[in-house]
KEGUMI-81574 format. One record per residue: x negated, y, z negated of N, C-alpha, C, O in turn. Coordinates in steps of 0.2 Angstrom, whole numbers, padded with zeros to 4 digits, always signed. Layout:
BEGIN
XYZXYZXYZXYZ/...
//
This chain:
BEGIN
+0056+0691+0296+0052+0685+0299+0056+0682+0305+0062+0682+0306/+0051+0680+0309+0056+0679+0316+0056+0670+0315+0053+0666+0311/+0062+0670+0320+0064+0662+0320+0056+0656+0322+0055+0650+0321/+0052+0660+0324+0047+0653+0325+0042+0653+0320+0040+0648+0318/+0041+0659+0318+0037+0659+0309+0036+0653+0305+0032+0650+0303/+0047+0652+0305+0051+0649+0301+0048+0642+0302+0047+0639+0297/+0046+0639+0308+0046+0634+0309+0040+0631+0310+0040+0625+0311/+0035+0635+0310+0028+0634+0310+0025+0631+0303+0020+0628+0302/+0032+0634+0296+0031+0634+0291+0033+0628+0291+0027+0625+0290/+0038+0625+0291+0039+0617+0291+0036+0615+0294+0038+0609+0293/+0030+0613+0302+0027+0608+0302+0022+0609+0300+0018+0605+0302/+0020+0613+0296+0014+0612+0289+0016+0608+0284+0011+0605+0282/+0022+0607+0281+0026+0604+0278+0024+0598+0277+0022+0595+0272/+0029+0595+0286+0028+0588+0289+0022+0586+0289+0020+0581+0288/+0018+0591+0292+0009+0587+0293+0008+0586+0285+0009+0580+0283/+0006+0590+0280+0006+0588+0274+0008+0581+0271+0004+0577+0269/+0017+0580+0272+0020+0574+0271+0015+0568+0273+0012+0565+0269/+0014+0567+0279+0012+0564+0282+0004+0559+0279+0002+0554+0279/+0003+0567+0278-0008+0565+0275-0006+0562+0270-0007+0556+0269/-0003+0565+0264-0002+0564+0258-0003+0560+0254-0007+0560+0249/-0001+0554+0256+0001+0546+0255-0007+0545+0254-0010+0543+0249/-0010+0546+0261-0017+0542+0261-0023+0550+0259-0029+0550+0259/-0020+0553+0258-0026+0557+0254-0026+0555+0246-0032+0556+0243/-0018+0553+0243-0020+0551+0238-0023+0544+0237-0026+0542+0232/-0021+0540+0241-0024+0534+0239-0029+0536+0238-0031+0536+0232/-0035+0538+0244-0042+0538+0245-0045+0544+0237-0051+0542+0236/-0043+0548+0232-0042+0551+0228-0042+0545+0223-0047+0544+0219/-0036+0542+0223-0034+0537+0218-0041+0530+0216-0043+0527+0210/-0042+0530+0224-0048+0526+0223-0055+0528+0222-0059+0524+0218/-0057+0534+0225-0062+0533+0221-0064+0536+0214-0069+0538+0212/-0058+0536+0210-0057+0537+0203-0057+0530+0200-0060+0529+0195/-0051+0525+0202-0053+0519+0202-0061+0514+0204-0064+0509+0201/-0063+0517+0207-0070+0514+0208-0076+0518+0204-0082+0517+0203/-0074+0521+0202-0078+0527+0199-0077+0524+0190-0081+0525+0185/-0073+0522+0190-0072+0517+0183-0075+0510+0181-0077+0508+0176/-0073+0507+0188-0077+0500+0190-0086+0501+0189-0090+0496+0186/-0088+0506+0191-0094+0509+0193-0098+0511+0186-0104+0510+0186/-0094+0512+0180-0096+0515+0173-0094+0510+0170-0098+0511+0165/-0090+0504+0170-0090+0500+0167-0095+0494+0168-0095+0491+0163/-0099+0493+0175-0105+0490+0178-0110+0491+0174-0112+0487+0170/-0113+0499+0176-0116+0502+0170-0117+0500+0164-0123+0497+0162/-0110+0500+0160-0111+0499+0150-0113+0491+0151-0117+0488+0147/-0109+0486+0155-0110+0480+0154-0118+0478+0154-0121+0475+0150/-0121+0481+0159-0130+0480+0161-0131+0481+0157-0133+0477+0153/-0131+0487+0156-0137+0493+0149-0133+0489+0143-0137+0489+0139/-0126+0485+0141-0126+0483+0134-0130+0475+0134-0133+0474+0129/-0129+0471+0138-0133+0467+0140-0141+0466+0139-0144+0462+0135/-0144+0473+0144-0150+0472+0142-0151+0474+0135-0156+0472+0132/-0147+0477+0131-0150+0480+0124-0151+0475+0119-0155+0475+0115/-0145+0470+0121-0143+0464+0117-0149+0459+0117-0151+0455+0112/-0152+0459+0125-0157+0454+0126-0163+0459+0123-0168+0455+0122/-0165+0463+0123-0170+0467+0120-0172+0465+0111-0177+0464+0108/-0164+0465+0108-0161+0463+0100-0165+0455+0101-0171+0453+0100/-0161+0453+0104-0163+0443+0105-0170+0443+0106-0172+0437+0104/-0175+0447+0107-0183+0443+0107-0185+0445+0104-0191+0446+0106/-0184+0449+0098-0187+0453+0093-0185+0446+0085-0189+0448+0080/-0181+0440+0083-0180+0438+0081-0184+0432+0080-0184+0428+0084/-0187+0430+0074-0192+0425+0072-0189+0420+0071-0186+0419+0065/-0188+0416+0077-0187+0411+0079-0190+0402+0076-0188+0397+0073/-0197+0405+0079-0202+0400+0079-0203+0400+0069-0204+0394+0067/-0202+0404+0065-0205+0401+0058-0201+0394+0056-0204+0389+0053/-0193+0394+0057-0191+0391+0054-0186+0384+0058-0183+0379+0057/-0189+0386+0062-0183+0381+0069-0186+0374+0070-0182+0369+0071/-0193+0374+0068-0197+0368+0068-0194+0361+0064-0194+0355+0065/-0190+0366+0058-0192+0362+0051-0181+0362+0052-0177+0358+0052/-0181+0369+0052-0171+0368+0053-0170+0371+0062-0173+0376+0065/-0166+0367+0063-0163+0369+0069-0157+0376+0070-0157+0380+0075/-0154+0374+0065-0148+0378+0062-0150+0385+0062-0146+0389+0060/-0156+0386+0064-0158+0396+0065-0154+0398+0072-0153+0404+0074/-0152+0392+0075-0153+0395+0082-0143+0397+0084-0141+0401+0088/-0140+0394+0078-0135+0397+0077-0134+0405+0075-0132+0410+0078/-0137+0404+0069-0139+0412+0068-0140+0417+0071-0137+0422+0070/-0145+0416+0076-0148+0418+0081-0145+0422+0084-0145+0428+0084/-0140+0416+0088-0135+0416+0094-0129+0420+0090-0126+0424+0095/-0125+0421+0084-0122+0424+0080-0124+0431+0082-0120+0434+0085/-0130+0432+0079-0132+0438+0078-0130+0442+0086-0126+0445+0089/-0137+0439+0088-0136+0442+0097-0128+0444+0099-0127+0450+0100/-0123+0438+0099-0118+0440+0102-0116+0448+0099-0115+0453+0103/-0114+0447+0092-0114+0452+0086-0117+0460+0092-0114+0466+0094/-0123+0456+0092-0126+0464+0095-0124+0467+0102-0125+0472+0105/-0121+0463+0104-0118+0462+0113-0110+0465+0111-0107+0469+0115/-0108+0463+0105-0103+0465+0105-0101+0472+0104-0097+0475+0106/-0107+0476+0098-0108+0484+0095-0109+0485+0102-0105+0489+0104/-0115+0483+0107-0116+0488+0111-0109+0488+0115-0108+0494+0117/-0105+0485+0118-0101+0486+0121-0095+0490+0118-0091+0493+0120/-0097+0489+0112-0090+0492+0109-0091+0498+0108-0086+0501+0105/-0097+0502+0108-0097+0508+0107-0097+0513+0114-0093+0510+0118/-0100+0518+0116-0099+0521+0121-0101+0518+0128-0101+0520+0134/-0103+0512+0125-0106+0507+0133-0101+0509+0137-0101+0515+0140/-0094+0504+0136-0090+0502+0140-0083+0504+0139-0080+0501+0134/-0081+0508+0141-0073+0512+0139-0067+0509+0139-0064+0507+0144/-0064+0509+0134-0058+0502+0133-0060+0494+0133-0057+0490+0135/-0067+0494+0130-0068+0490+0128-0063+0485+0125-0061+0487+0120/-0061+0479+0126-0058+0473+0123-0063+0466+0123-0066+0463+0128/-0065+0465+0116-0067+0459+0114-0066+0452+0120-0070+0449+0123/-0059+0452+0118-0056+0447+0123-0055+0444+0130-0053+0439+0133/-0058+0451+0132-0060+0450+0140-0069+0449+0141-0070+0450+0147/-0074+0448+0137-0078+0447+0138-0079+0440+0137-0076+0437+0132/-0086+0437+0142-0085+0430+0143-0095+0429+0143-0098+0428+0148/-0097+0430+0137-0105+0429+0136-0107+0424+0134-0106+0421+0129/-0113+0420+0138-0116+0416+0138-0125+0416+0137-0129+0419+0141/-0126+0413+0132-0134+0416+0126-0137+0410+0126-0134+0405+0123/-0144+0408+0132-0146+0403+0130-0156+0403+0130-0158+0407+0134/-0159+0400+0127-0166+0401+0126-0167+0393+0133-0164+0389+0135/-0174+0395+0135-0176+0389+0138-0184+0390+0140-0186+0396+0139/-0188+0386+0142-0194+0385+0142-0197+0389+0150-0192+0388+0153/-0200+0391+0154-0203+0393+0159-0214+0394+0157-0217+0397+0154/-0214+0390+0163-0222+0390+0164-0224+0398+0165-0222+0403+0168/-0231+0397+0162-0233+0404+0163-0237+0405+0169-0242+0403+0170/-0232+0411+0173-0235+0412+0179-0243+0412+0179-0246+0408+0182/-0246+0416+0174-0253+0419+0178-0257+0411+0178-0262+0412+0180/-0255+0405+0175-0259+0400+0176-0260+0396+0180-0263+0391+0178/-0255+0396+0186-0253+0395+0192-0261+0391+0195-0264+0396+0197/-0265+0385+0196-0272+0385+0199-0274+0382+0192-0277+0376+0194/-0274+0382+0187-0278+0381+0179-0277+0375+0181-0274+0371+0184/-0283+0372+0176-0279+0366+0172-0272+0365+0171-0269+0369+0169/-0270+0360+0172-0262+0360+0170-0260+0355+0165-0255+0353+0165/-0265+0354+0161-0266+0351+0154-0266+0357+0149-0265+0357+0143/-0268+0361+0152-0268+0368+0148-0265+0372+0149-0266+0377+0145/-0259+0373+0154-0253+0377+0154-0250+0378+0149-0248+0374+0145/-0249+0384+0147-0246+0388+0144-0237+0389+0145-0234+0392+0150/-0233+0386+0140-0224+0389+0143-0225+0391+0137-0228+0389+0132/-0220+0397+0139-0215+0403+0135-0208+0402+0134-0205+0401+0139/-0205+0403+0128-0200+0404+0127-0194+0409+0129-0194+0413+0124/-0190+0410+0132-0186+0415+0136-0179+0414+0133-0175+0410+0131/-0177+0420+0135-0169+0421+0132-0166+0423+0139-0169+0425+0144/-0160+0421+0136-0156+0423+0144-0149+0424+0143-0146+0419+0140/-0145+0431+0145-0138+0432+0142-0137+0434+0149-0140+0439+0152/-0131+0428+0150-0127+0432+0156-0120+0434+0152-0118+0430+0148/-0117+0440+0154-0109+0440+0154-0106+0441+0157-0108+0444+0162/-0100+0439+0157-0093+0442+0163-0088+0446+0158-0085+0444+0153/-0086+0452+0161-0081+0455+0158-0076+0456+0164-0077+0458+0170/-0068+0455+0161-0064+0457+0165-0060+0464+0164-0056+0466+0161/-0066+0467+0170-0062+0475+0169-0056+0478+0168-0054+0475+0173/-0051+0481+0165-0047+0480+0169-0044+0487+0173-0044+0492+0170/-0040+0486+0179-0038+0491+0183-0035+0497+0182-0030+0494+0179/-0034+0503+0181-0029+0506+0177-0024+0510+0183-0018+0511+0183/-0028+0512+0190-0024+0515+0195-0019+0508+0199-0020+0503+0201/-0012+0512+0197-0007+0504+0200-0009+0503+0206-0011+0497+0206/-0009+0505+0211-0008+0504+0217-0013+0502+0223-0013+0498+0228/-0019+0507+0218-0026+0507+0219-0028+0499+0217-0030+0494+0221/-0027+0500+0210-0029+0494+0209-0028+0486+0211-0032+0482+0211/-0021+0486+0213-0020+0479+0217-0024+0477+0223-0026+0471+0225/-0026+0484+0226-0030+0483+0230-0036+0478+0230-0037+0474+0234/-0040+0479+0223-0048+0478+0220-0045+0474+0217-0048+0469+0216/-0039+0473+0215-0038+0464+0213-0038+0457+0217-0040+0452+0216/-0035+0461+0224-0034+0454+0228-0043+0454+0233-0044+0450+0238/-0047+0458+0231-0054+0462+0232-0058+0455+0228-0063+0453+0231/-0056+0453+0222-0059+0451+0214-0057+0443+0219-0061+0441+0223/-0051+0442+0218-0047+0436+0221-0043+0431+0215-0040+0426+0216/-0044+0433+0208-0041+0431+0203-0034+0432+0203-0031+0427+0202/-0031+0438+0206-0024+0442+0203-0023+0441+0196-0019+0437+0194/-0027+0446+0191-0024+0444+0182-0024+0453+0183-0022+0455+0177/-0024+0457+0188-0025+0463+0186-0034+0467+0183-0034+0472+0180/-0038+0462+0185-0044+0464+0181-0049+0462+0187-0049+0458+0191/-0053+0466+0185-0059+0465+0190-0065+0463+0188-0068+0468+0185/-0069+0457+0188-0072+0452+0187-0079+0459+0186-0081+0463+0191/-0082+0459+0181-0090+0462+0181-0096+0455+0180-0094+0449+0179/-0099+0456+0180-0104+0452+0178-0111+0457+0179-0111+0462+0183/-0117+0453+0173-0123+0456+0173-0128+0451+0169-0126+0447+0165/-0131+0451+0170-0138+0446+0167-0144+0448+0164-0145+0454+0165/-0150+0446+0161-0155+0447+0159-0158+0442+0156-0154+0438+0153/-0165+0442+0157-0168+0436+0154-0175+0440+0153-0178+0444+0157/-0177+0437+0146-0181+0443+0143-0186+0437+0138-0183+0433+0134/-0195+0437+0138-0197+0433+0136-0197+0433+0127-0197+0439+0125/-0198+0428+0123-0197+0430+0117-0205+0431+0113-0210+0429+0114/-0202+0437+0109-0209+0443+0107-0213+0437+0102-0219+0439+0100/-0212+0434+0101-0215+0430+0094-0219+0425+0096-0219+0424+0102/-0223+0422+0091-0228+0416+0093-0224+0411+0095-0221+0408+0091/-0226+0408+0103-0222+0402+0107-0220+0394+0103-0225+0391+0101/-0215+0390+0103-0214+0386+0099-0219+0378+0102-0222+0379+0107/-0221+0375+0099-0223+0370+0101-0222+0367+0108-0216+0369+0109/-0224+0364+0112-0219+0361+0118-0215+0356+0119-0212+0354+0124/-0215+0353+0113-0212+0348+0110-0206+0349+0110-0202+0346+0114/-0203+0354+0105-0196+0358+0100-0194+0362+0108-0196+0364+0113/-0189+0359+0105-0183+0360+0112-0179+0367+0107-0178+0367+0101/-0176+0371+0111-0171+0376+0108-0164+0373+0107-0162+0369+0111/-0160+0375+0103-0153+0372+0102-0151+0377+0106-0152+0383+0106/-0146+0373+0108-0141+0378+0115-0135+0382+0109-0133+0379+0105/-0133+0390+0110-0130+0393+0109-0123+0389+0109-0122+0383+0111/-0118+0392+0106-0112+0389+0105-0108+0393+0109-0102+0392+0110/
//
């Protein structure tokens, strides 16, 4: 092999060295984001399933007379926010980084917009917002998407919402819902 061969060989080398760094970042990240991205996902889909559980539960028979259902209630639902996240929702699921918030409240019914308004119709609605703090698994990557978040705890802030009307016969308009604890 002649001497320029040799040396053509090492500035493939050097140009390598060179890319390296930033080809893996750019790798490292979209593995990191690709994570961020699937835990979006489970937190929405476990959310909405949660809020799908929440208007399926007869509220109105006993709330009138005891208040104390709407703990149960709020019990259960979380319960179900909690299975669906802890099953294949959300990967490395930790209880203690989720931050869920489960409350019912009152809204006018749109289509009677013009009616009588002595005759207005409100509905009963449920609404679970949560925050989960993801957390980063790529080192280097991920400092990135942390000071991205602006917390610095090493986790990346999710959040997801739904608000879903409740399946059952509407409470009086009287009865106020008890707030979730």
């Amino acid at each position: 092999m002649s001497r320029f061969a040799r040396r053509r060989d090492g500035q493939a080398l050097t140009e390598f060295a060179l890319i390296a760094p930033i080809l893996f970042l750019l790798l490292f990240g979209v593995v990191q984001l690709g994570l961020l991205f699937a835990g979006q996902n489970g937190l929405v889909n476990g959310v909405r399933e949660a809020a799908r559980r929440a208007v399926t539960w007869r509220i109105n028979d006993a709330s009138v007379n005891d208040p104390s259902i709407y703990g149960v209630v709020c019990a259960a639902v979380h319960g179900e926010l909690i299975s669906e996240l802890g099953g294949a929702q959300l990967p490395g699921f930790d209880e203690t980084r989720l931050h869920p918030t489960i409350s019912y409240h009152w809204e006018a019914n749109p289509g009677a917009a013009g009616a009588d308004p002595s005759a207005e119709q409100f509905f009963l609605y449920v609404e679970i917002d949560a925050a989960y703090d993801h957390p980063l698994y790529v080192p280097l990557v991920g400092w990135f998407f942390d000071v991205l978040d602006g917390s610095g705890d090493g986790a990346f802030t999710l959040s997801a919402s739904e608000q879903m009307r409740v399946e059952n016969p509407s409470l009086p308009m009287g009865t106020s819902p008890a707030p979730c604890p």
